[in-house]
C-alpha positions as CSV (number, residue, x, y, z in Angstrom):
1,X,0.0,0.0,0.0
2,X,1.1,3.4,-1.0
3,X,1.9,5.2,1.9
4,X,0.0,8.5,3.0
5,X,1.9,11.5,2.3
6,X,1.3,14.4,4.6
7,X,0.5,17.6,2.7
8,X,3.1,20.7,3.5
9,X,1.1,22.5,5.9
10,X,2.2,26.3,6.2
11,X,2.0,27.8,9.5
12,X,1.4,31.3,10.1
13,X,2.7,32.6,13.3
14,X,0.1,34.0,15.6
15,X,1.5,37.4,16.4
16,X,0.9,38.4,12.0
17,X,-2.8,36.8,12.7
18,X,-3.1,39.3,15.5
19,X,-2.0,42.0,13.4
20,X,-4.2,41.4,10.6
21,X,-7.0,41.2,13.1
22,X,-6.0,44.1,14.6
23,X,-5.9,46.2,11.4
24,X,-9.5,45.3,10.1
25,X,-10.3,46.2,13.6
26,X,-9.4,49.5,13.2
27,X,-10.4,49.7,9.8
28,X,-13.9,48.6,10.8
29,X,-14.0,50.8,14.1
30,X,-12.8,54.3,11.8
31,X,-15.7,53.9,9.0
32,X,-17.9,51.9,10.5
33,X,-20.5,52.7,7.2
34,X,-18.3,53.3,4.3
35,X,-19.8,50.7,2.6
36,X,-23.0,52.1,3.6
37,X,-22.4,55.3,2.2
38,X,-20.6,54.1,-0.8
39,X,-23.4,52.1,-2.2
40,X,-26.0,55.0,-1.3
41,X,-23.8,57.4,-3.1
42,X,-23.6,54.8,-5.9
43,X,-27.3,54.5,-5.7
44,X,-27.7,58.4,-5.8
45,X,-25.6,59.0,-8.7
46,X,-27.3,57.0,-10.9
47,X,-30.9,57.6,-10.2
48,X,-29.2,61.0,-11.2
49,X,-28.3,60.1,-14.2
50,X,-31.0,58.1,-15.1
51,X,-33.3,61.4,-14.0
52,X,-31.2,63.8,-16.2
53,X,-31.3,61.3,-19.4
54,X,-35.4,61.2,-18.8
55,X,-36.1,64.7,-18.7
56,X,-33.7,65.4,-21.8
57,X,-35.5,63.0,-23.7
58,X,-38.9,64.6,-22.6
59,X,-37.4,68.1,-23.5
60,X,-36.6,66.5,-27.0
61,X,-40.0,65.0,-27.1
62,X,-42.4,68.1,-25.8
63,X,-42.8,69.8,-29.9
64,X,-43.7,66.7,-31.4
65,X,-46.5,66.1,-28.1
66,X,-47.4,69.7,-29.0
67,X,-47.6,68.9,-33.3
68,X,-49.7,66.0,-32.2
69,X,-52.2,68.0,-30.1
70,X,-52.4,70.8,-32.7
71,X,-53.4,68.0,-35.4
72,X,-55.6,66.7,-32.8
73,X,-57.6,69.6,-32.5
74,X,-57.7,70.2,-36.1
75,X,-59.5,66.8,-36.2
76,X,-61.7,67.4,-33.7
77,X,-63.0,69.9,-35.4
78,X,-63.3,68.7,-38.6
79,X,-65.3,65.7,-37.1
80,X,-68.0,68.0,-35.4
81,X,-68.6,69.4,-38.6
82,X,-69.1,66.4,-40.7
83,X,-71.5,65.1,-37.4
84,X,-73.5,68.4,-37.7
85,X,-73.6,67.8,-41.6
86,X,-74.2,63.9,-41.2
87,X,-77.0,64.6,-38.4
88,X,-78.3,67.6,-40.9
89,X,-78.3,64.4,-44.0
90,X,-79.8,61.7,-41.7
91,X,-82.8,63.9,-40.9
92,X,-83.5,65.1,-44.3
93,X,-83.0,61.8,-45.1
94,X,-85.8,60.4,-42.7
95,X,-88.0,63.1,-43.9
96,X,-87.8,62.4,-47.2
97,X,-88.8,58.9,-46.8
98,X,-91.3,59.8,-43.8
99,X,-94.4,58.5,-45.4
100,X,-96.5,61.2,-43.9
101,X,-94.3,64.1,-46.0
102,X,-95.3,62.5,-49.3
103,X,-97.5,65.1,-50.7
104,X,-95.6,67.9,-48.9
105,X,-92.1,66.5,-50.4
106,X,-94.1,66.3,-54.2
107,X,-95.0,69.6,-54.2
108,X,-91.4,70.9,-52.7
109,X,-89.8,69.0,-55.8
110,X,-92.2,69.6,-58.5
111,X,-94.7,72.2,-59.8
112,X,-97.4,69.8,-58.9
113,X,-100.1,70.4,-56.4
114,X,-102.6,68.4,-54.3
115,X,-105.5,68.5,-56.1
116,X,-107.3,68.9,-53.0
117,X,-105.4,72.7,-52.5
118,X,-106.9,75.8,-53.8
119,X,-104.0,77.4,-55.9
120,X,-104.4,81.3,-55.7
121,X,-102.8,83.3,-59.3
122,X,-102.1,87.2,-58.5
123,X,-103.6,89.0,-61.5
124,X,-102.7,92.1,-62.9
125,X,-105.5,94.8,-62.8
126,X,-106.2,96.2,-66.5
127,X,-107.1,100.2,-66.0
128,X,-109.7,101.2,-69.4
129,X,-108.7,105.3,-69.9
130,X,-110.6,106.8,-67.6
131,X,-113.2,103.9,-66.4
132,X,-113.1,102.0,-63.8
133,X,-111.4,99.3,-62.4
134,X,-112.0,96.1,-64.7
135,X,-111.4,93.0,-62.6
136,X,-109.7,90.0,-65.1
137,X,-111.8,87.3,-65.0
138,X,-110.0,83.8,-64.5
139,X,-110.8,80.8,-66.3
140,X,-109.3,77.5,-66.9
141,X,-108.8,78.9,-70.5
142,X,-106.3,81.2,-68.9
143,X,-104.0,78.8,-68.1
């Protein structure tokens, strides 16, 4: 059987243990929250920067938010037109089809009357030299 070696061990003295122990001691007991503070600071820094690179971009993006509301508007407007002109259409539209507006709508689009209306002509009055007033006297002829 092969024979155990024994590893090299190295030994430290105690009194350089001591004096490592000592010195974090100190170093710990003198800034107690350095690493505290460093990683705050770290911390703060960068929600710094982070802040500074947001609002530039929001500076950079403010006149085309501005373009868009313009174009918005312009929109807006031209859509409450075109409702006030589709609501204007859909009512015509209703009362052209309104079955009550028939005869009204006829004589609206032609020269057409309802036979049951009385049409009233304005006639001229025809003065003789001198006489009286000579009423015309109307007749279907006339027409």
């Amino acid at each position: 059987m092969k024979t155990i070696e024994s590893s090299a061990v190295t030994v430290i003295p105690l009194e350089s243990r001591r004096r490592k122990a000592r010195r974090k001691l100190l170093k710990s007991r003198l800034h107690p929250y350095q690493e505290r503070v460093t990683e705050i600071t770290l911390k703060l820094t960068i929600n710094l920067v982070i802040s500074i690179a947001s609002l530039s971009a929001l500076l950079q993006l403010w006149p085309y938010h501005q373009a868009g509301q313009e174009k918005l508007q312009e929109i807006q407007t031209e859509v409450q037109g075109t409702q006030r002109r589709v609501s204007k259409l859909q009512a015509e539209f209703t009362r052209f089809f309104a079955p009550q507006k028939t005869k009204s709508i006829m004589q609206e689009q032609s020269y057409r009357m309802d036979p049951n209306i009385l049409q009233i002509f304005w006639l001229e009055r025809k003065y003789n030299q001198g006489q009286e007033l000579e009423t015309a006297e109307f007749n279907d002829e006339n027409l």
